[in-house]
Structure formats: structure tokens, C-alpha cells
C-alpha positions in Angstrom: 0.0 0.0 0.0 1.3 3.2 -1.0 2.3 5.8 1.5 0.2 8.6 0.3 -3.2 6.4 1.0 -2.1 5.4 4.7 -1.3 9.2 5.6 -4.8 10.1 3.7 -6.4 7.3 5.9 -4.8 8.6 9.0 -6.8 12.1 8.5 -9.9 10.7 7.6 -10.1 8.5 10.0 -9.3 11.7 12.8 -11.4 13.9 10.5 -14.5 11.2 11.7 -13.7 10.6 14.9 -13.3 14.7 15.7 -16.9 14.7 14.6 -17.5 11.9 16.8 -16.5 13.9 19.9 -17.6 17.0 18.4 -21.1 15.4 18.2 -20.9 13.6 22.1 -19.8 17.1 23.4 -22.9 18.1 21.9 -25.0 16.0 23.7 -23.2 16.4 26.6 -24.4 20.4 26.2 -27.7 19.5 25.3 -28.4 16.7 28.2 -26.5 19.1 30.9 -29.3 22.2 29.8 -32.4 20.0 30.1 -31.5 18.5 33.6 -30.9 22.2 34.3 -33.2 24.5 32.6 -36.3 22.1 31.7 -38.9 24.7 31.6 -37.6 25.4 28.3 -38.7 22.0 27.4 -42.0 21.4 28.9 -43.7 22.5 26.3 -42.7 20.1 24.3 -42.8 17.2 26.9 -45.7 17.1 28.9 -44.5 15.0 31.8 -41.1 16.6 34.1 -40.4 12.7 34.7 -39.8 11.9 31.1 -37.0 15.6 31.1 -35.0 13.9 33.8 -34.9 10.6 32.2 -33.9 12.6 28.8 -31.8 14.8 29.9 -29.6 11.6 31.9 -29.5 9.5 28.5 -28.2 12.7 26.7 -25.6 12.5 29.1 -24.6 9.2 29.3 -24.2 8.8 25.3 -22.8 12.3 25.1 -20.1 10.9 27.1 -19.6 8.0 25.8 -19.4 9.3 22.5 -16.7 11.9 23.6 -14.7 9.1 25.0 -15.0 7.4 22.1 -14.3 10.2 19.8 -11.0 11.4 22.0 -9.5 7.5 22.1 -10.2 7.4 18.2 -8.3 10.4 17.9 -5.3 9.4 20.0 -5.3 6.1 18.2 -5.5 7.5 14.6 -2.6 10.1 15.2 -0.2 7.5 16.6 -1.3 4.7 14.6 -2.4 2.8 17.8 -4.6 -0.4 16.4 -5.8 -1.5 20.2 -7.4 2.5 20.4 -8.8 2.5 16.9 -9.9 -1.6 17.9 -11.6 0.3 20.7 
């Protein structure tokens, strides 16, 4: 395999998984102002129970998207195969 096409791999495959944390961090954002702020949302949603329940499964994939996201990252920069495995 040429050179050229591993280095061009090695960005895309940082390229996606910067959009991967930039997505989870997202979440993150969105989850962290419904638990705070959900009057914003209850028109929307009728019951406060199903906010809370929202807001902590925003949270809880934001995360673990942006964990996912920041190891893919490390792992496509230094060509780690257990982190990009991961």
C-alpha cells in the first residue's frame, strides 16, 4: 500500500472521529441544559419525569461518544490499532 493512501487514511479517520467527539460534546451540552433548565422543554414534553430521564441518556451517550471520539483520535494520530480496535 502506498504511503500517500495510509497518511490520507490517517486524516480521515481523525477527520470522523473529531466529529464523533464533536457530536458527544454536543449532547453532553444539550443533556447538561435539560436537567438544568427544563422549563424550556415542557412545552414540548408534557411530563417533568420523562425531562429527567432525557436529559440523563443525553448525558450518558454524550459521554460516551466523547470518550469514544478522544481514544479514536489518539489512536489515529499514533497509529495505535488496540485504540482504533476500541
Amino acid at each position: 500500500v502506498p504511503m500517500g493512501v495510509l497518511s490520507c487514511l490517517k486524516h480521515l479517520m481523525f477527520l470522523f472521529n473529531v466529529l464523533v467527539f464533536a457530536g458527544g460534546t454536543c449532547l453532553v451540552a444539550v443533556g447538561v441544559w435539560v436537567a438544568v433548565d427544563p422549563a424550556g422543554f415542557q412545552d414540548i414534553v408534557a411530563a417533568r419525569a420523562v425531562l429527567s430521564v432525557a436529559a440523563c441518556l443525553l448525558l450518558a451517550v454524550g459521554i460516551a461518544l466523547s470518550l469514544l471520539g478522544f481514544l479514536g483520535c489518539c489512536g489515529a494520530l499514533r497509529r495505535s490499532r488496540p485504540l482504533l480496535l476500541l
